[in-house]
N, C-alpha and C positions, 0 to 999 in steps of 0.2 A: 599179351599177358605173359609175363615171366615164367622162369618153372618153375621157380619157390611159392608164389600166389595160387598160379593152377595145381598144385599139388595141397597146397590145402585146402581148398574151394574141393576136389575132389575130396580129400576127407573128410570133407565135412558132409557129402555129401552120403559116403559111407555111413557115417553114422547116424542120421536123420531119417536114412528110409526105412529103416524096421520100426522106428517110431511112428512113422506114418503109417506102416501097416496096421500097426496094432489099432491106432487110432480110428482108422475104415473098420473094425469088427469088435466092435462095443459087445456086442450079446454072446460073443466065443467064449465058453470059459477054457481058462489054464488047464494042461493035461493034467490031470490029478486032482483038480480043483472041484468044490462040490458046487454046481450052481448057488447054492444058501453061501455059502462062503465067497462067492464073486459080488452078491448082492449085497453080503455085508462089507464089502471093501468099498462100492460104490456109494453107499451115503455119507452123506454131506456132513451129518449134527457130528463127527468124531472133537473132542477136544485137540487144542493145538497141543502137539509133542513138543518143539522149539517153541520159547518164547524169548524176549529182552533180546534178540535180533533186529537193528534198523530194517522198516518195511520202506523202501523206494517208491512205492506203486504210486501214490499221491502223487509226488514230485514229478514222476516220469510223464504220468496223464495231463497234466498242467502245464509246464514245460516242451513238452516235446514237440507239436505243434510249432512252435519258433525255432524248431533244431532245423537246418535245411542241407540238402547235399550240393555239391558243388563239381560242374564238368568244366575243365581248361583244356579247348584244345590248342594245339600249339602248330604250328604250320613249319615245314624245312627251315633249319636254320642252321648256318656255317658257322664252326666256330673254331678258334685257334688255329692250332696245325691240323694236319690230316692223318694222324696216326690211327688207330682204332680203337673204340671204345672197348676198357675193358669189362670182362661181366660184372656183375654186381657179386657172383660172389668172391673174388679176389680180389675187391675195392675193402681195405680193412676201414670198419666203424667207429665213431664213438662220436656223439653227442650229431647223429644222424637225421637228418632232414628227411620227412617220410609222407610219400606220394600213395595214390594208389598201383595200379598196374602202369609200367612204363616211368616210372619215376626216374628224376635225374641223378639224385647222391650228389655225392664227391668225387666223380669224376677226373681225371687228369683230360689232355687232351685227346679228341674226338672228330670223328665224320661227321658230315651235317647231319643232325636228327630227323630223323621219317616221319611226318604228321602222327598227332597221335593225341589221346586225350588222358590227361591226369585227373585224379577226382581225390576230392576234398569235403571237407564239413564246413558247416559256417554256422549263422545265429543271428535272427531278427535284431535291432534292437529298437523297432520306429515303426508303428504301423502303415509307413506311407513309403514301405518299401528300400532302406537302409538295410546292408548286413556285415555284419564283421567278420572277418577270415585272415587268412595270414598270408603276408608276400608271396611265400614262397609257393602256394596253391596258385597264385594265376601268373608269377613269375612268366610274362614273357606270352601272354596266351593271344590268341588271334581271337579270341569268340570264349564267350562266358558263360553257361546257362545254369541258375538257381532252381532246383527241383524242393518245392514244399512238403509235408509232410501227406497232404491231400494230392499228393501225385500232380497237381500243377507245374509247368516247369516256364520260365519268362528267361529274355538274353537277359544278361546284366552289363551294365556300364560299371567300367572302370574308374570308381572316382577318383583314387588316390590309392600309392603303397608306398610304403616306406620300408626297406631292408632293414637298414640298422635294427629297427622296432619289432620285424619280421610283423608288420599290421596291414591289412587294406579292407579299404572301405570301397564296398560294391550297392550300387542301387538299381534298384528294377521298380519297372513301374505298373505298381497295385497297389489299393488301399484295404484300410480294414484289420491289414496282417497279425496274427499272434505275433508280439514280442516279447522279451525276456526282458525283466527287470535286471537291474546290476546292483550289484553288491560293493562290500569297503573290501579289497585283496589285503587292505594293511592290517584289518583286525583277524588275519587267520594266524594259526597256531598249529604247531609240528602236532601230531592226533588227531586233528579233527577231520571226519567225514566227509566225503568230498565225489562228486558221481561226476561221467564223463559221459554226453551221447554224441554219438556221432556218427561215421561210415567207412570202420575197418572194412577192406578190400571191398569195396563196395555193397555193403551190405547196410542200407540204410537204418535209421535211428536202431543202431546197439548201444545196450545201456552197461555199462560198466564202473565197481565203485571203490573206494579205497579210502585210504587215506592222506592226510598232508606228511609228507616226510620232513622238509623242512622246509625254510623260505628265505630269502635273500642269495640264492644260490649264483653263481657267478657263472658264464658260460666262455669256452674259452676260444670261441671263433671271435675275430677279431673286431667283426661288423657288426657286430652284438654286444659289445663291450658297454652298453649304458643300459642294459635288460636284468636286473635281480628275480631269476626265475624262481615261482612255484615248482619245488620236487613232489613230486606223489608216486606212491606205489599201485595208482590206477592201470589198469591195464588199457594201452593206447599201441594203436597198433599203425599201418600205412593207410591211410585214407581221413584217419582223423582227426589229420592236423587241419585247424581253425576252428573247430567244436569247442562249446561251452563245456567249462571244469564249472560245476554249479555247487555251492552248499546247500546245507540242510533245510534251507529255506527256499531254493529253489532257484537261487541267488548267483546270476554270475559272477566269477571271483575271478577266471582267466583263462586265456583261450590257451588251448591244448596243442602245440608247438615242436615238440621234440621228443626222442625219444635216445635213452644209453643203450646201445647193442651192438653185437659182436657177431649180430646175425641176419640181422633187419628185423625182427621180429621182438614183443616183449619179452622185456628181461626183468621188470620189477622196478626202473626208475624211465619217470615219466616227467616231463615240464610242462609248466603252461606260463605264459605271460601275463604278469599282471593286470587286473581290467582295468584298474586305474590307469596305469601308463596306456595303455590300450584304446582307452575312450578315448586321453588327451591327446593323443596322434591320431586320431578317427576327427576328433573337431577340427585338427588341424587340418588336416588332407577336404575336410566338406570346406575351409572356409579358402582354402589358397592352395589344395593340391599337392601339398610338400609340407615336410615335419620339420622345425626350426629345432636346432640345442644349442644351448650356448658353452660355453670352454672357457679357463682359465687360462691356456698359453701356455703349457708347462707339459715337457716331454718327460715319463716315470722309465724307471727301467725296473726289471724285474726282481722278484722278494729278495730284502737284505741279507745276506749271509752274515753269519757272526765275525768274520776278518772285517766285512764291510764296517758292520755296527762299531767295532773295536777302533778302526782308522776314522768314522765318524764322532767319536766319542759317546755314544749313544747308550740307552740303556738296557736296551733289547732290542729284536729285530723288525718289531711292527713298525708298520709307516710306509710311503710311500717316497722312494727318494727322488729328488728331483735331478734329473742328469742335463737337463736342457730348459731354457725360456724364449718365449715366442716374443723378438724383438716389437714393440708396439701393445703387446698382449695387456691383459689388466692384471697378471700374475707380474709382467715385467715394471709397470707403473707404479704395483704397490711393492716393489722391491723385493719378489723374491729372488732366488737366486739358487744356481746350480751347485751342490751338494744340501740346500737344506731337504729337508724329512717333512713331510709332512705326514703330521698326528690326528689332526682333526678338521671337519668340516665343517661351518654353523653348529657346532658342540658336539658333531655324532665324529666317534670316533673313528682313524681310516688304519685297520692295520696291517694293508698291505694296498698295492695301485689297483687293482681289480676294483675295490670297494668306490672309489673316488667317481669315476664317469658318470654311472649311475646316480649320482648325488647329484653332479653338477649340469649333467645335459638336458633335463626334465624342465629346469628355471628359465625364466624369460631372460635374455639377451637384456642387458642393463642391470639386471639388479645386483644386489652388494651380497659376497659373503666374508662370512670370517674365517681367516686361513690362520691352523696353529702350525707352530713346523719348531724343530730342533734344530737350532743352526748354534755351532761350535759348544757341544753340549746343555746349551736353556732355551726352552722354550719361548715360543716367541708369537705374537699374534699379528695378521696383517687384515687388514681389510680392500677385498678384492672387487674390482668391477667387471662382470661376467662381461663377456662378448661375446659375440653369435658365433658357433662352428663354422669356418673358413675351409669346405672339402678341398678346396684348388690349392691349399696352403700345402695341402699332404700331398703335390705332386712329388713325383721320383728327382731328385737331384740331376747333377751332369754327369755325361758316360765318365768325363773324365776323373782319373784319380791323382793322387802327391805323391804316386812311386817315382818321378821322375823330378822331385825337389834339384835346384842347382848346387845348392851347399852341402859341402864334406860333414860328415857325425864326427858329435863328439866321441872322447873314447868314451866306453862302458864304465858305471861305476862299480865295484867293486862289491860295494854294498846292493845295489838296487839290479846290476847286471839289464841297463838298458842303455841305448846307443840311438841318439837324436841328430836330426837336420835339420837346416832352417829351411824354413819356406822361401819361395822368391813372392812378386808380387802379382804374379800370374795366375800362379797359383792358386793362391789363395782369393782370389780373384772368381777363378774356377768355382772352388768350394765354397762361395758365398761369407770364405773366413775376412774378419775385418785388417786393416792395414796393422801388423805384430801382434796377431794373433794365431798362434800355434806352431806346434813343430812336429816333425814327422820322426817318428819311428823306424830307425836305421837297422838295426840288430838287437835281437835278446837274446840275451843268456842262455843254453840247454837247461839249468835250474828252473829258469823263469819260465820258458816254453814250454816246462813237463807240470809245473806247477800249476798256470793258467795258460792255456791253448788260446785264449780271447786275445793276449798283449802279444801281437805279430807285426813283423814288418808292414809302414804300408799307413799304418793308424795315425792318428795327430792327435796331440796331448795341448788342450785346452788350460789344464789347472792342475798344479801339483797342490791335494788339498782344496782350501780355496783360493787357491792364489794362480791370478792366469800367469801362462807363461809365453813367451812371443818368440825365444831364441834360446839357442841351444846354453848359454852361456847362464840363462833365465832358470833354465831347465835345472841347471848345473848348481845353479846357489838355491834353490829352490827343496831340492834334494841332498843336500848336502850334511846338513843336519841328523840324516835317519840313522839310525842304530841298528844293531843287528840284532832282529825281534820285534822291531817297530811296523807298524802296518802303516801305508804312505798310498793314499788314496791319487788314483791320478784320472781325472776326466777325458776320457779318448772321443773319438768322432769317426767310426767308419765313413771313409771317401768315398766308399763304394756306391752305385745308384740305388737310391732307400736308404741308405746308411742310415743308422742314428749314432745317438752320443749314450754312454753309461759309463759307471765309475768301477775302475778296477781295483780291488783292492792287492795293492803287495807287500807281502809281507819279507822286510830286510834279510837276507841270509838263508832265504827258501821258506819253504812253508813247514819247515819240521823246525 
């Protein structure tokens, strides 16, 4: 156990035993107190002082019975290099994955970890012994065991997790079990009432309540990029991630997932995942063991800048821009293309790429949607045939890079202060670039370099604008044209292994 957990378990412990005293000596009265005055404190008939406060107690006694707690133990396990784990408390926080005592965090690299048990919350939803919980509780675990609300505790099988979803579905085998009805997560509202039970530092079924803060919230770990979280300001603490977020009805609405802190500990924002997406990654995992999404092919890079919008022609910064397509892809068949924007989805609007995954990885693999995008200032609609997610497509690229192009740079222009090389056929070759496609970045400007740090020797410029470019000479007429004050968008491609492609906006003559 940690020193931050056992220091509060110790104070908590401080503070409960004089309430137990008190409670062993009913008939003592207070110093000063008249016996007639302790017996009138002790009956019952007093009217309520508070009233128009939600009473929980229904919900809790109903419900709680299907709350269940969750032990992962985890056996030796080598990982990375062998530097040493640092403690938890100089690991900085935010958007915090939260275990019981021995939890793993955010970690850098580590010793192999010492057997040990994590503990978690979870939640009936099937009387024939189904429960829902979240990856990252049995992430990795050698042995399962579901503790009920009746002190019964059974192993659990592992039936499926899915990271991305942060969901898994565990079964054990009993019938009869209290389960939790679920709820619609779509019809909740920033306000509304919202109760969490679960097993902060192992303290089984604590009931704690709040509200929704908001909803569609984005999170910004990478593997989680198709999750529009529930915010609450329920107070959720290390233990009770995979516990039911229940409404007023007693209603699951979504498991209880994350927390924001700067300390480990509650800070006032709290997530949970939607049940909807939740369930529909729970059938998946019971019917095949694995969660399917599907993708449109289409690489975003991050929020527009106003240079960008300006070199886009565009009319503000929402949207998501497109800097790359997936050869084959159903984005590439229905013609989209590198610098359009995309604005909307099946009519819901996307005003930045965060908003997009989530929209599209939920849909079955085949179906059609409607892509709006802004290309060369008008709006445009395409209609898309989703694919399934392709993980092996996201492997790491070659060590190799295009610092070592055979061809001499142009000179720099004047205006733009960049300095280009042709690729050989090796090369590009390397890079997966097609036969006169791209040219590498020789030299920039000190303007350029202080202006944006991203346009460095090294990079390959796919498209000045939208217009590909294959040769420095390409480059050269392509550019030619910009003025001084003109913003001249050029598509680059980190060579580097993971590289991707995004658009840099440059603005003619520096950025002043």
């Amino acid at each position: 156990m940690n020193s931050s957990v056992r220091n509060s378990l110790f104070g908590l412990l401080i503070l409960t035993t004089p309430l137990a005293a008190c409670a062993q000596q009913p008939s003592a009265a207070p110093k000063g107190v008249a016996p007639a005055a302790v017996s009138s404190i002790a009956q019952s008939g007093a009217p309520q002082i508070v009233t128009g406060l939600p009473d929980f107690t229904q919900l809790v006694e109903q419900v709680g019975p299907g709350v269940v707690n969750i032990e992962a133990k985890v056996g030796t396990r080598q990982v990375a290099n062998e530097q040493q784990t640092p403690d938890e408390e100089d690991i900085p926080e935010i958007f915090r994955r939260f275990f019981g005592p021995g939890m793993p965090g955010p970690q850098g690299p580590q010793q192999p970890q010492r057997r040990g048990t994590s503990m978690g919350s979870g939640f009936i939803i099937s009387p024939d012994g189904y429960v829902l919980t979240n990856h990252h509780v049995v992430d990795g675990a050698d042995e399962v065991t579901v503790k009920l609300s009746d002190r019964r505790s059974f192993k659990a099988k592992v039936v499926g997790s899915d990271e991305a979803y942060d969901v898994a579905l565990l079964k054990i085998e009993a019938s009869g079990l209290p389960s939790l009805r679920l709820g619609d997560s779509n019809t909740l509202k920033p306000g509304q009432w919202v109760v969490a039970i679960g097993s902060p530092f192992g303290l089984d079924h604590s009931v704690t309540a709040g509200v929704v803060s908001a909803t569609s919230r984005m999170n910004p770990f990478a593997n989680q990029q198709y999750v529009q979280f529930i915010q609450t300001d329920v107070a959720i603490n290390q233990g009770n991630s995979g516990g039911p977020l229940l409404n007023t009805r007693g209603e699951v609405v979504g498991i209880n997932s994350q927390i924001f802190s700067a300390s480990g500990g509650y800070m006032g924002i709290s997530f949970a995942i939607p049940i909807d997406l939740a369930v529909s990654a729970a059938e998946q995992l019971k019917k095949t063991g694995k969660v399917s999404r599907s993708m449109l092919g289409v690489n975003m890079q991050a929020e527009i800048t106003d240079a960008e919008a300006k070199g886009l022609n565009l009319p503000d910064t929402r949207g998501a821009l497109v800097a790359g397509v997936q050869e084959g892809s159903g984005a590439a068949k229905a013609g989209i293309e590198p610098g359009d924007v995309i604005t909307a989805f099946n009519g819901q609007k996307i005003n930045s790429r965060e908003e997009l995954p989530p929209l599209v990885g939920p849909l079955p693999a085949g179906s059609k949607a409607t892509i709006t995008v802004i290309r060369n200032g008008k709006p445009r609609d395409f209609t898309v045939t989703l694919s399934e997610l392709d993980t092996g497509a996201l492997a790491a690229r070659s060590d190799d890079d295009a610092d070592n192009a055979d061809a001499p740079a142009t000179p720099a222009s004047d205006q733009l202060g960049v300095q280009v090389a042709n690729l050989d056929a090796p090369t590009r070759q390397r890079l997966g670039l097609k036969p006169g496609e791209g040219v590498r970045v020789a030299g920039v400007s000190r303007q350029l370099a202080m202006d944006d740090p991203r346009l460095r020797p090294g990079l390959i410029i796919l498209q000045v604008g939208r217009t590909p470019v294959g040769s420095a000479a390409e480059f050269a007429r392509a550019t030619a044209g910009a003025k001084k004050g003109d913003v001249v968008m050029l598509l680059a491609r980190d060579p580097s292994p993971g590289g991707g492609s995004q658009f840099l906006a440059i603005t003619v003559g520096g950025a002043g």
